[in-house]
Residue, then its C-alpha position, 0 to 999 in steps of 0.5 A: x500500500x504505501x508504496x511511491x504514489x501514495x507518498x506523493x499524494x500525502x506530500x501534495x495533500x500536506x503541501x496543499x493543507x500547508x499552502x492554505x494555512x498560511x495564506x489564510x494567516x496572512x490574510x487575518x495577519x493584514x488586518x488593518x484598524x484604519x483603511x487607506x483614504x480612498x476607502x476612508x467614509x465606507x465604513x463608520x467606526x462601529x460599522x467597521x468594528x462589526x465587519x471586523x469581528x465577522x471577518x475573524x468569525x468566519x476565518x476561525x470557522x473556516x480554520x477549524x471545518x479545513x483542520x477537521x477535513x485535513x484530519x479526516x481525509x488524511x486519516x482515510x488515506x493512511x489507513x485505506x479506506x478508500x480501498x477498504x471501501x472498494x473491497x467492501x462494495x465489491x462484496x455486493x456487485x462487481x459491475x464496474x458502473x454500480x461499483x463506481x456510483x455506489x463508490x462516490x456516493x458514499x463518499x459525497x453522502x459522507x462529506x455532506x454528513x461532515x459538513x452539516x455542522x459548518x454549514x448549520x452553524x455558519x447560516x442560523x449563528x454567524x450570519x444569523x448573528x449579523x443580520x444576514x440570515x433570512x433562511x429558514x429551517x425547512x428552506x435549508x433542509x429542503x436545500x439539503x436535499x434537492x442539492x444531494x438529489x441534483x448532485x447524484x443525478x447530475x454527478x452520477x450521469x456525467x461519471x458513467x458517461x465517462x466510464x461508457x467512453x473509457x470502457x468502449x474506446x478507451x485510447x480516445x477516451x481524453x477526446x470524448x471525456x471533453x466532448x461531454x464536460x463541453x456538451x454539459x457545459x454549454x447546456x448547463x450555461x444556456x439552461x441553468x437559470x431555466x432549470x436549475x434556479x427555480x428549484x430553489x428561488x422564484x424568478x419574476x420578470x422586472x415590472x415596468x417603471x423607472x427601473x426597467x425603462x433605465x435599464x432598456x434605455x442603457x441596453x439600447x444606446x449600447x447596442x444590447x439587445x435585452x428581452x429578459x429582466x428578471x428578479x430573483x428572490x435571493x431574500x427569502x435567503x440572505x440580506x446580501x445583494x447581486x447581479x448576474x448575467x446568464x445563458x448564450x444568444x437567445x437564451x441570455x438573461x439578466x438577473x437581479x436580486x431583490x435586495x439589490x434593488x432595495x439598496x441600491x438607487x435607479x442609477x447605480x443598478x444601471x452601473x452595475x448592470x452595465x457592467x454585467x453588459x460589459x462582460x457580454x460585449x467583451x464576450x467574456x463567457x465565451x472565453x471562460x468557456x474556451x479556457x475551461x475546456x482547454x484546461x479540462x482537456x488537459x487534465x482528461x488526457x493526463x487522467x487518460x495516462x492514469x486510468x488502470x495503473x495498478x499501484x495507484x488503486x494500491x496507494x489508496x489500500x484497494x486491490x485492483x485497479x479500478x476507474x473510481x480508484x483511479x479517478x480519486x486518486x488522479x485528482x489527488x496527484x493533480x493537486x499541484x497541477x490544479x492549484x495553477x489552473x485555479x490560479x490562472x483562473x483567477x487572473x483571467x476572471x480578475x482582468x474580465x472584472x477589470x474589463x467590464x467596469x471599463x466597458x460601465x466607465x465608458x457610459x459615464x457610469x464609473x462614479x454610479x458603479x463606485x457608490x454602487x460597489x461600496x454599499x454592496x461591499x458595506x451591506x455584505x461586510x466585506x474585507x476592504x484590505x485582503x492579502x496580496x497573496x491571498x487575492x492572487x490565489x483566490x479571488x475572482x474578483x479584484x478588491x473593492x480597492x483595486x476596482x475603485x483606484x482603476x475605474x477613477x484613472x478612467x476618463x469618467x466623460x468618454 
């Protein structure tokens, strides 16, 4: 069992738990008790010590819920039972498909079971704490488990589609392994607003009014053609406000939340619609969308040079190679590999962000977008001064700071 695989996958996985700890303890370490000027007048002071204290509250939640998986997966690898699990399963069916699904099943059951606490005590004691939380007890259970239920249906057709391939033609399974992540991809994007959403909020189309005739009026002087304006419910859930853009060509939508039009003036909706316009005209989801798969194909075909070697099921204590095996074990040794995809993810998702609220400044709305972004920051306490570091490798989105110093070097009149 511990033989070269598995001590290169407790190295990347320590590395990984390491590479986290300490990013996490240089971003409380960069707290500040006052902000630079151009952040000066966001927060009051009590309002600022109230962000600070929901900062540090969920930094040690999240500290103690990363300690405990650490713990637990690592335990699970040293003593095998990931094998274990394999051999045990193998007692009931041999079919490679039952195998596999009852395989990640147990294991997504499992890590939904260890995560219940985190997730019941972050929504009904910290954000409820702060006057964040709106969700009920039945909304959360009911959340549970239309989510457990999307998973398998969703997880459990993509994996054995996956393994149909690999078992049919398997020298060409990297090739038809992207053309089903791109096929779900492109679908999930066109339909996830249609399908998915509804199963869990209510959409309305906007009503007509001030609102919706600022709005049509922007989408008409820059060219975009908008048919569907739609309001979420997000309140029936949290206090804190969004705004997305959704779907490809016909099927595009806009969706606002209803806090966000309950903070936030005629004006500053409009800016920062403009800038989920700007991520459109920019076509920033077909790129993403190119970029992810070039990065999925990467990974299938190193995956497909994986698939069935023996002493990778060995290092996880199973006995037989095995797809399932394979599969975890792949995404463990991947560890390095992914954190600079994640990474590079990131500095293409931040220099969009950049790009779309150029594209808002271009209309004349960056100062509307600024005052906007600032009560969206005030209204969900965000972090005003994260570490580089941690910024660099996990936010999608530049800082409040970043985005504000960018869009002022802007020519506000153009």
């Amino acid at each position: 069992m511990y033989n070269t695989f598995f001590y290169i996958i407790i190295a990347f996985f320590v590395f990984e738990a390491v590479v986290d700890y300490v990013l996490d303890y240089l971003n409380v370490k960069n707290v500040k008790l006052t902000l630079p000027d151009e952040l000066k007048g966001i927060y009051n002071e009590k309002k600022y010590a109230e962000q600070q204290s929901y900062f540090k509250l969920n930094q040690k939640v999240s500290t103690i819920k990363g300690l405990v998986d650490f713990v637990v997966v690592f335990a699970l690898l040293v003593f095998g039972v990931f094998g274990m699990l394999d051999s045990w399963l193998r007692t009931f069916t041999e079919n490679p498909y039952w195998l596999m699904l009852m395989f990640f099943g147990i294991l997504y059951v499992a890590n939904e079971i260890l995560s219940l606490p985190f997730s019941i005590y972050d929504t009904f004691v910290v954000e409820e704490k702060f006057g964040f939380n709106k969700t009920t007890p039945k909304i959360f259970v009911f959340d549970k488990i239309k989510g457990l239920l999307l998973g398998a249906i969703i997880g459990g057709g993509i994996f054995s589609l996956l393994l149909y391939f690999y078992m049919l033609i398997p020298q060409y399974f990297w090739l038809l392994a992207l053309a089903v992540v791109a096929a779900f991809s492109i679908f999930f994007m066109m339909f996830y607003s249609n399908i998915i959403v509804p199963l869990f909020n209510k959409q309305t189309p906007l009503e007509e009014g001030e609102l919706r005739t600022a709005i049509e009026k922007f989408a008409d002087k820059a060219g975009f053609k908008l048919n569907n304006i739609y309001v979420i419910d997000g309140s029936k859930r949290s206090t804190k406000a969004n705004a997305y853009f959704t779907g490809l060509g016909s099927k595009k939508r806009i969706v606002l939340y209803d806090t966000l039009i309950n903070d936030l003036s005629t004006e500053e909706i409009v800016a920062v619609l403009a800038h989920e316009v700007g991520h459109y005209k920019h076509k920033h989801t077909l790129y993403s969308l190119i970029f992810s798969l070039i990065v999925s194909a990467i990974e299938f075909y190193i995956l497909s040079l994986f698939l069935g070697n023996e002493q990778l099921a060995l290092a996880l204590g199973g006995d037989f190679a095995s797809f399932h095996l394979s599969l975890l074990g792949f995404g463990l040794l991947f560890t390095p590999i992914s954190m600079v995809f994640s990474v590079l993810t990131n500095v293409f998702s931040r220099r969009n962000e950049y790009q779309a609220d150029a594209f808002a400044a271009s209309f004349g709305l960056a100062n509307q977008l600024i005052e906007g972004l600032k009560k969206l920051s005030v209204k969900s306490l965000s972090n005003l001064l994260p570490h580089k570091a941690y910024v660099f490798f996990y936010y999608s989105h530049p800082t409040l700071l970043q985005r504000i110093k960018a869009l002022k070097k802007l020519d506000f009149n153009n």
